[in-house]
C-alpha positions as CSV (number, residue, x, y, z in Angstrom):
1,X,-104.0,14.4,-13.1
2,X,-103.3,14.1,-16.5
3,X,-99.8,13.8,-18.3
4,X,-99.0,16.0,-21.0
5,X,-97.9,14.7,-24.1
6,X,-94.4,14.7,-25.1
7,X,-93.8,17.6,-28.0
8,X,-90.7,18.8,-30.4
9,X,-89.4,20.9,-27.5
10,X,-89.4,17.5,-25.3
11,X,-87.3,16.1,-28.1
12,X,-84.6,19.1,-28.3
13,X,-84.1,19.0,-24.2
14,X,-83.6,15.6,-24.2
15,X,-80.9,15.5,-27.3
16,X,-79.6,18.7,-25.9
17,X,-78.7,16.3,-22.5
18,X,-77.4,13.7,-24.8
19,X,-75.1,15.9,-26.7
20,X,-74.1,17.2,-23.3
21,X,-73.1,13.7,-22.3
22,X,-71.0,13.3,-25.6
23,X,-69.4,16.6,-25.8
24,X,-68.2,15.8,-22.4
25,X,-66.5,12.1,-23.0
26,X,-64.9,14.0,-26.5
27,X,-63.1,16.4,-24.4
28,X,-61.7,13.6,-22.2
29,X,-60.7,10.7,-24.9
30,X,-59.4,13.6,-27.3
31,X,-56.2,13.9,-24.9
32,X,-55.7,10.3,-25.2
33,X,-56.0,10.2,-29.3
34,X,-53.8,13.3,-29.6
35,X,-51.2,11.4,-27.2
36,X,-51.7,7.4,-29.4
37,X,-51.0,9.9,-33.3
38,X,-47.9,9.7,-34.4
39,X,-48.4,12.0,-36.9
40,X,-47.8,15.8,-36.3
41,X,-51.2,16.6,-38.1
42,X,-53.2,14.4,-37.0
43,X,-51.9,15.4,-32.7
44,X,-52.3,19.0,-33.8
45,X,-55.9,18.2,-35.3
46,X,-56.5,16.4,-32.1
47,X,-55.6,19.6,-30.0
48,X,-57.7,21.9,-32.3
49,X,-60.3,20.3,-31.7
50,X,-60.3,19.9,-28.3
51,X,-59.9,23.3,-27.9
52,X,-63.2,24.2,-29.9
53,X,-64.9,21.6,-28.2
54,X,-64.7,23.2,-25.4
55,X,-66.2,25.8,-26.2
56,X,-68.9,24.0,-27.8
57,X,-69.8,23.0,-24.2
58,X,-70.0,26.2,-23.2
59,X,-72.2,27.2,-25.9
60,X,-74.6,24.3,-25.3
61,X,-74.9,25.5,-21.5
62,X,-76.0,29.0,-23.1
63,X,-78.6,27.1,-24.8
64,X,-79.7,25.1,-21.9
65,X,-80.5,28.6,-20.4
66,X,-81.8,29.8,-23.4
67,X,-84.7,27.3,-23.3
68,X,-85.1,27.7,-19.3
69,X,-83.5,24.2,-18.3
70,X,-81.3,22.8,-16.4
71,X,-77.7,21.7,-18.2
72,X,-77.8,18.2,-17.9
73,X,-76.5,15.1,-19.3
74,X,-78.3,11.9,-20.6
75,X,-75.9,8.8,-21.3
76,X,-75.2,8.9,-24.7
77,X,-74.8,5.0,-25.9
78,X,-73.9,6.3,-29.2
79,X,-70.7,8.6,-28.3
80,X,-70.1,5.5,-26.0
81,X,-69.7,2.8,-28.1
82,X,-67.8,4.9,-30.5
83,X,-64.9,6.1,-28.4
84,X,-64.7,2.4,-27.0
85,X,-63.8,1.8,-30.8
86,X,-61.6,4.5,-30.7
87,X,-59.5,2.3,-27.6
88,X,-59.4,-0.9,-29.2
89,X,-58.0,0.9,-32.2
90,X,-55.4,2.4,-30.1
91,X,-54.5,-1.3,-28.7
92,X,-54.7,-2.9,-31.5
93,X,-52.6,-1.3,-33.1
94,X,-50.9,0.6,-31.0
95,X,-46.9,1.3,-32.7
96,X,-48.2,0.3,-36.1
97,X,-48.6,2.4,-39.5
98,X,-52.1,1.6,-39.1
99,X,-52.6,3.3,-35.8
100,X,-53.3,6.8,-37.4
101,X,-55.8,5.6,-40.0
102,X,-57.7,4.0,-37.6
103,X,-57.8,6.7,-35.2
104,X,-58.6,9.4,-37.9
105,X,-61.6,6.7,-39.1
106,X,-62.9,6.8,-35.7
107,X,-62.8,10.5,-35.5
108,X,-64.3,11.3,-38.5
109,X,-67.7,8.5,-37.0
110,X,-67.7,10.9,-34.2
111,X,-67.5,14.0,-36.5
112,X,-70.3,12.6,-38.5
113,X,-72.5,11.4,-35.0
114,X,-72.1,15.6,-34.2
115,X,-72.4,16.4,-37.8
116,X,-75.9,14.5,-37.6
117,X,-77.6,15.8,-34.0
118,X,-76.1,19.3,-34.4
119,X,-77.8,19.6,-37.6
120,X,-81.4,18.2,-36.1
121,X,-81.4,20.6,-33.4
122,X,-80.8,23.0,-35.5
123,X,-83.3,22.3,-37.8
124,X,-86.0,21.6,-34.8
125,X,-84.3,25.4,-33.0
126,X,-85.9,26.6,-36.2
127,X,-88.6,25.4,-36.3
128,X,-89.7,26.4,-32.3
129,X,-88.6,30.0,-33.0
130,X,-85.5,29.5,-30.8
131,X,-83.5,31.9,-33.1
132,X,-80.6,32.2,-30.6
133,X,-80.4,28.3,-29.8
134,X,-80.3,28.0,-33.8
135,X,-77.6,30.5,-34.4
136,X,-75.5,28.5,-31.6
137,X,-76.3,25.6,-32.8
138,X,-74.9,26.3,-36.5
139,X,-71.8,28.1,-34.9
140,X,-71.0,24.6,-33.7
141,X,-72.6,22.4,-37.0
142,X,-70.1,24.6,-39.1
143,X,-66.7,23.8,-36.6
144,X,-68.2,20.2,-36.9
145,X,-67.9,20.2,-40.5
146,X,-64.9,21.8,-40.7
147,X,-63.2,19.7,-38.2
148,X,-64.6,16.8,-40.5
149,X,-63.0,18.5,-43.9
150,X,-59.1,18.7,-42.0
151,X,-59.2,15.5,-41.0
152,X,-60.2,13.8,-44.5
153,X,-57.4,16.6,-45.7
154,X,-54.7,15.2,-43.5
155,X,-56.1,11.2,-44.7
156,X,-56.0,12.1,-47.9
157,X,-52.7,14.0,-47.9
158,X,-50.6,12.1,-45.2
159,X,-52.0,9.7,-43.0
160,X,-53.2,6.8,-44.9
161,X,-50.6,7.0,-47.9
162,X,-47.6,6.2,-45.2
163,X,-49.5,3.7,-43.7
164,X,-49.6,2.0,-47.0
């Protein structure tokens, strides 16, 4: 019996899982960074997003049957690590002017963690022929971004100047 080797569509299932995983944890610590901000921007960014990430794990279940496989997630270290940040941020400097940087900086590493695997499924979507999967795929790459964009906007404009 042999085993087949593993192949590009391999590679999109098993980040598919692990995206899974994340969008999943995001949608549980989001509550607890929109509740730690004390600015109205940043809570109302935290919300928005929340919102769209749902459905971003709705989409990525239409995907999973898209591609004929089962919706499942695969521990994602990454997303881990960088919501465990996110927490010590929130201790550390918990009733602080600092508090809001730090949770917009860690944010903006998850942002740019999405920003980075939505963009290589996508491009690996493409590449298969999984037109559907792709156009899903950029749906959510473009909130990404744009979620990214707001939240240097309220940095830049609000957060990091009053915690100056």
């Amino acid at each position: 019996m042999s085993i087949e080797p593993k192949n590009l569509s391999d590679l999109l299932y098993e980040t598919l899982k692990d995206i899974y995983f994340a969008e999943n944890q995001i949608l549980t610590a989001l509550p607890k960074m929109a509740e730690a901000a004390r600015s109205p921007d940043l809570k109302q960014a935290f919300q928005t997003h929340w919102e769209q990430t749902e459905g971003q794990v709705n989409r990525l279940e239409q995907i999973f049957e898209l591609i004929g496989q089962p919706a499942k997630q695969k521990t994602c270290s990454a997303i881990l690590g960088l919501i465990e940040e996110g927490k010590e941020v929130m201790e550390e400097f918990k009733g602080t002017t600092a508090l809001d940087p730090g949770l917009l900086a860690g944010a903006q590493a998850i942002e740019h963690y999405e920003i980075s695997r939505y963009g290589t499924m996508l491009s690996w979507a493409r590449t298969l022929g999984h037109d559907e999967v792709a156009e899903l795929l950029g749906q959510t790459l473009d909130e990404e971004e744009s979620t990214d964009e707001l939240l240097s906007e309220i940095a830049e404009t609000a957060v990091n100047a009053a915690a100056a």
